[in-house]
C-alpha positions in Angstrom: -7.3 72.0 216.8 -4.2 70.0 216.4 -3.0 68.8 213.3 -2.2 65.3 212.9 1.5 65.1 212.0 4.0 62.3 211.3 7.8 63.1 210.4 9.5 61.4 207.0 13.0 61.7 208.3 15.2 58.9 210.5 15.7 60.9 214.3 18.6 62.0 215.1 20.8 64.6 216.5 23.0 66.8 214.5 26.4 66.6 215.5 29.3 69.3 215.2 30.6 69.2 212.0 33.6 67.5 212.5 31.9 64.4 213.5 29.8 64.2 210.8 26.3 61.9 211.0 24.8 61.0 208.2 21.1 61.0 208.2 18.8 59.0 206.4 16.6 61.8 204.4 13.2 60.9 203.3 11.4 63.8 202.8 9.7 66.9 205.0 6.6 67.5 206.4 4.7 70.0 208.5 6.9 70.0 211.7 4.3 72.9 213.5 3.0 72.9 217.2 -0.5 73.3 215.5 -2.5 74.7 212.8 -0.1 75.4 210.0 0.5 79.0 209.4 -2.4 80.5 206.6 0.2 81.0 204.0 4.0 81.5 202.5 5.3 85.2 200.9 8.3 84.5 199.6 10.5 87.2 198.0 14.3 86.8 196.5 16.1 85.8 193.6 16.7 82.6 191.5 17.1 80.1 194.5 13.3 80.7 195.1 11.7 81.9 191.8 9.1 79.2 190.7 8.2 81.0 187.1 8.4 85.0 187.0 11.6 85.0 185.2 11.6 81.7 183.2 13.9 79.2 183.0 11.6 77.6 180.8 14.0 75.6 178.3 15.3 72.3 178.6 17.4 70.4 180.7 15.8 72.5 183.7 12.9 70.5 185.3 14.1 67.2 183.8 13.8 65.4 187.6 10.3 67.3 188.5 7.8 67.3 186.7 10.1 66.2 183.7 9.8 69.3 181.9 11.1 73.2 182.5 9.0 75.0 185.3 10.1 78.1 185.9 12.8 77.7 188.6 16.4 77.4 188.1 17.4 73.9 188.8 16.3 70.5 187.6 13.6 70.1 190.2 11.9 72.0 193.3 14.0 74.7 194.7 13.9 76.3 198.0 10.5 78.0 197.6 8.8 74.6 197.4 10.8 73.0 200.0 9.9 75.8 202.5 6.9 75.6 202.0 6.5 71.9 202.8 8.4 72.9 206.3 5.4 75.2 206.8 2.3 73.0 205.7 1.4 75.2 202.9 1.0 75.1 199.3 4.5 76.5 197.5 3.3 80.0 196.7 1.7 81.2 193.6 4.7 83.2 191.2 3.2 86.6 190.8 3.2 86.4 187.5 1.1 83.6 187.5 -1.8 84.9 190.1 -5.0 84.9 187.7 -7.0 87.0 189.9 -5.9 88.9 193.2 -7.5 87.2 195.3 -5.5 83.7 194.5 -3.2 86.1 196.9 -4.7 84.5 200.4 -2.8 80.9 198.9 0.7 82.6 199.3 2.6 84.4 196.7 6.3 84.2 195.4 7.2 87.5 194.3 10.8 86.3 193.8 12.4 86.7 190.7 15.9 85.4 188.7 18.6 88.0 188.6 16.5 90.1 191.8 18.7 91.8 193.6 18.5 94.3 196.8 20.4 97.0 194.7 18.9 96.2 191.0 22.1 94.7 190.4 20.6 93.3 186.6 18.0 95.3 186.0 15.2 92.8 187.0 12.9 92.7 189.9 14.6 94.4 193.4 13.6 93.7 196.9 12.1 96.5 197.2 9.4 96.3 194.2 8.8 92.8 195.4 7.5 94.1 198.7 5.6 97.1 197.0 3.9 94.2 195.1 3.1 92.5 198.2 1.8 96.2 199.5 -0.5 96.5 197.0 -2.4 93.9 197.6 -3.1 94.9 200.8 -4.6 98.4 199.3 -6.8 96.6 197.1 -8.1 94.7 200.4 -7.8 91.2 199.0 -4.8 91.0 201.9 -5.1 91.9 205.5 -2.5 92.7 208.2 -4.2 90.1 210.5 -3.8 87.6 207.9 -0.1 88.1 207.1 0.6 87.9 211.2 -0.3 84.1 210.8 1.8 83.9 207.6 5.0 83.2 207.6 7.5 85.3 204.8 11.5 84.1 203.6 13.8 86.7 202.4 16.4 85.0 200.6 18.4 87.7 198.2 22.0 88.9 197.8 24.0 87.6 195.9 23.3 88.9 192.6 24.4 92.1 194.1 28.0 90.9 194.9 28.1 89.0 191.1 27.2 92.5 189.4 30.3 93.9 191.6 32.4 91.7 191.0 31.5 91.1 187.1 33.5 94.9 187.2 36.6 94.0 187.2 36.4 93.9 191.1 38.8 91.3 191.8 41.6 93.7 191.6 40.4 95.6 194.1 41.4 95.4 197.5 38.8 93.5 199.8 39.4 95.8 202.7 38.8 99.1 200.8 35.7 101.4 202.0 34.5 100.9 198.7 33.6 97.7 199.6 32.6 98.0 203.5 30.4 100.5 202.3 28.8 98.2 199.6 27.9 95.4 201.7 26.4 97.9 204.0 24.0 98.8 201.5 23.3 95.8 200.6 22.7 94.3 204.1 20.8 97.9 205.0 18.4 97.4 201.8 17.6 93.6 203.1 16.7 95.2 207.0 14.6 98.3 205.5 12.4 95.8 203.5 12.0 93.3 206.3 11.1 96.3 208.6 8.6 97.4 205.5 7.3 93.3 206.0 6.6 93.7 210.0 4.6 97.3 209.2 2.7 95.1 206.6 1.1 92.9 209.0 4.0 90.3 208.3 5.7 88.7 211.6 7.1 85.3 211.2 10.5 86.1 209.1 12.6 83.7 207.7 15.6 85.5 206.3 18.7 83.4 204.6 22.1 84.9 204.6 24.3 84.3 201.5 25.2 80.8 199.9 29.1 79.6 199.8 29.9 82.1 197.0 33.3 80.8 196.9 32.5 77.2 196.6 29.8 77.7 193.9 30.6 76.8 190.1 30.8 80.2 188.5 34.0 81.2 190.7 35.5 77.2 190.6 35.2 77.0 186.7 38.7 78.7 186.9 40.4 75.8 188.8 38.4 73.1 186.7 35.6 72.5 189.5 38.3 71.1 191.6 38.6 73.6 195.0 36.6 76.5 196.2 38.2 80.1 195.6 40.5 81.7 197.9 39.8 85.2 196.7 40.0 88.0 199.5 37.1 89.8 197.8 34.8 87.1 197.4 35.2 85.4 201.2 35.0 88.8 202.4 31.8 89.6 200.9 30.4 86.5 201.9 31.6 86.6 205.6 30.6 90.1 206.2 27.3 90.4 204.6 26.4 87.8 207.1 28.0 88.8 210.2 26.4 92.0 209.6 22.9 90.5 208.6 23.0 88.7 211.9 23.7 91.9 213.8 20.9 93.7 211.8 18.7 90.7 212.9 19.1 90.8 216.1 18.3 94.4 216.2 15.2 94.1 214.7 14.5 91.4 217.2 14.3 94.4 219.7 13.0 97.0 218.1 9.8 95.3 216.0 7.0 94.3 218.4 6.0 91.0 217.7 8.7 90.3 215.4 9.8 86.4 215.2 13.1 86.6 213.1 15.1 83.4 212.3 18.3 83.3 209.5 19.3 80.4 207.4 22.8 80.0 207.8 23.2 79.2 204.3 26.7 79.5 204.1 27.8 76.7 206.8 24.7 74.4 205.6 26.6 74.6 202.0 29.8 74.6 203.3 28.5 70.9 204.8 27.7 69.6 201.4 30.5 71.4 199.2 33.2 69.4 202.0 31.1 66.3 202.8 29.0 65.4 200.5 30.2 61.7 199.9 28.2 61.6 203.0 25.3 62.5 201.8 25.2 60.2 198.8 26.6 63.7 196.6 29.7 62.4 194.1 32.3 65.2 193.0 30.3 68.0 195.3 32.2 71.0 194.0 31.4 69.9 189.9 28.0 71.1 188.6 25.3 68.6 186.4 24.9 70.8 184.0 27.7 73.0 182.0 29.7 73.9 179.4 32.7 71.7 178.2 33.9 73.5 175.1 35.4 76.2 176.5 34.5 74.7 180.0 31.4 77.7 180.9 29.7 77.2 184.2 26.5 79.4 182.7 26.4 77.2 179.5 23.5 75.2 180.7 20.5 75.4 178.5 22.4 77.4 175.5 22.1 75.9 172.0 24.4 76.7 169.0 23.0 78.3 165.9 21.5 74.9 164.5 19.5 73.8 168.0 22.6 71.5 169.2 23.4 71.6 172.7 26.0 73.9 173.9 26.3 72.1 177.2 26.4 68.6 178.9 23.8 67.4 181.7 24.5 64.3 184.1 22.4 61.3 184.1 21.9 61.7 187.7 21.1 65.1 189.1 20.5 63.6 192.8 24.3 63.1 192.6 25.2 66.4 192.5 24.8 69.3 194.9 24.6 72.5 192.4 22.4 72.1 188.8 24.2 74.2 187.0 26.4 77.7 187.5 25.1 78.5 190.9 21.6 76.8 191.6 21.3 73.6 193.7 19.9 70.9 192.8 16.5 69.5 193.9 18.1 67.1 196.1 20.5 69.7 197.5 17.5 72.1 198.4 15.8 68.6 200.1 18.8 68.2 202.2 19.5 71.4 203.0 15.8 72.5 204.8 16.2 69.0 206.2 19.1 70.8 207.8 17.3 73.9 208.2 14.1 72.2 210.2 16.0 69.6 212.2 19.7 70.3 212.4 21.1 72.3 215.1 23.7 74.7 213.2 22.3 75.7 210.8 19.9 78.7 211.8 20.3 81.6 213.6 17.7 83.1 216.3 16.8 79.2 217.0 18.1 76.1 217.2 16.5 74.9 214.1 13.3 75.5 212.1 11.7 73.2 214.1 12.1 75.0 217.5 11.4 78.2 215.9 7.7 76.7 214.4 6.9 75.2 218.2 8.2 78.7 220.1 5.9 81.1 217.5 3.3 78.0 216.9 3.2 79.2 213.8 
């Protein structure tokens, strides 16, 4: 049976980025060829954790719901917002499932500070999708359920900030060393997608690193005026994604069944860290929320020994594209799957989500 959709967004056709048009954003909704797929598995870091970490302090949550949630930002992140693309309800943390069988409504196993490697000692990919493994041994999930789900990888970069946090800048960016570690890390991201596919899990939506050197925790040094120029850093983030996409497309060949699609999260930010004046963003590379005194891009949140703020918070989060150190903003995350769903350069595998949902009807 068809579902009865209508679309909250003006039409349009994304044009190179050069020629920049502006679109009217609304809102999303599910953009599916027909039944909307039975659930969302979601599995990462902070840019999708919704409440297995915490974040539960003030000023995060202070646009939705008006208190702190769980998710590292000051309103829905890209868990929720992928969700809506799909026509399911944001996933349940995994922290927060009551009983196992709460499992058939989705499930984010994504946690803050997850890594592929166990960069910080929190939750890795891989645990993640031994979590999601042993719910199918208990039998509350089934393989044939998964195929009609739909799952996002979206995980990395915590793995290239524990580097680099080692004095790493000083090394070279085209030593083995560092070849060799983004290998790893790409390699650990494609053994736990093929792990997904033998789980039942089909429909893959993997996102490939953020603009690392645009983010606020590397332009704090220039004052949160211009993105980083630092051979280490671009190199990490152009090839961990180069060689994701490879890795991708391999998998495309090799897993039967497999419907594989990338966020290319790096040119979607790259759009808003450049141009956002165009999309209603003011001072795109300066974060809402940080520390002035010593300016500290990770300050948000932190109180001094008598309660008092450590930080400062904008009036207006919708103005600004990142929340605080490194995580968009609720606004951001809107714009950016309005990208992701209706764009048409900024996935990989299809022309947009959009496309992707109608080919698989997923």
């Amino acid at each position: 049976m068809m579902k009865t959709r209508s679309l909250n967004i003006s039409s349009g056709i994304m044009k190179p980025t050069t020629v920049i048009l502006i679109f009217v954003f609304i809102g999303l909704s599910f953009i599916g060829s027909g039944e909307a797929a039975n659930a969302a598995y979601v599995f990462g870091d902070s840019f999708v954790d919704t409440a297995n970490a915490g974040n539960e302090f003030a000023p995060y949550g202070m646009t939705w719901p008006g208190y702190p949630s769980g998710r590292a930002s000051d309103g829905r992140n890209q868990a929720d917002y992928f969700a809506e693309v799909f026509g399911v309800p944001s996933p349940i943390p995994y922290q927060q499932l009551k009983n196992d069988s709460q499992s058939v409504l989705g499930v984010n196993f994504g946690r803050g500070g997850g890594s592929v490697m166990y960069a910080y000692g929190h939750t890795p990919l891989a645990l993640q999708v031994d979590q999601l493994e042993a719910l199918l041994e208990k039998g509350v999930l089934t393989r044939d359920y998964l195929s009609n789900s739909v799952a996002l990888v979206s995980i990395g970069v915590n793995d290239y900030g524990s580097r680099n946090l080692h004095g790493i800048f000083q090394v070279s960016a085209e030593s083995e060393e560092l070849k060799t570690f983004i290998t790893n890390v790409v390699d650990g991201i494609t053994s736990n997608i093929v792990r997904l596919h033998r789980l039942g899990i089909r429909n893959i939506v993997v996102a490939n690193l953020a603009n690392m050197p645009c983010s606020p925790y590397v332009t704090v040094d220039s004052n949160f005026t211009t993105c980083s120029n630092n051979s280490t850093i671009t190199t990490e983030n152009s090839n961990h994604n180069a060689l994701l996409e490879k890795r991708m497309d391999l998998l495309r060949f090799e897993l039967l069944g497999a419907n594989i699609v990338i966020l290319d999260q790096t040119k979607a930010f790259n759009l808003l860290f450049h141009n956002g004046t165009n999309f209603g963003f003011v001072d795109p590379l300066t974060p809402c929320c940080y520390g002035k005194d010593p300016l500290d891009a990770f300050a948000c949140g932190s109180k001094d020994s008598e309660g008092q703020p450590l930080y400062t918070v904008c009036e207006d989060p919708t103005k600004s594209v990142i929340f605080d150190g490194i995580h968009p903003t609720q606004e951001a995350w809107r714009i950016l799957y309005n990208l992701y769903a209706f764009g048409t350069e900024f996935t990989l595998g299809a022309p947009n989500l959009r496309s992707w949902i109608r080919q698989y009807t997923i």
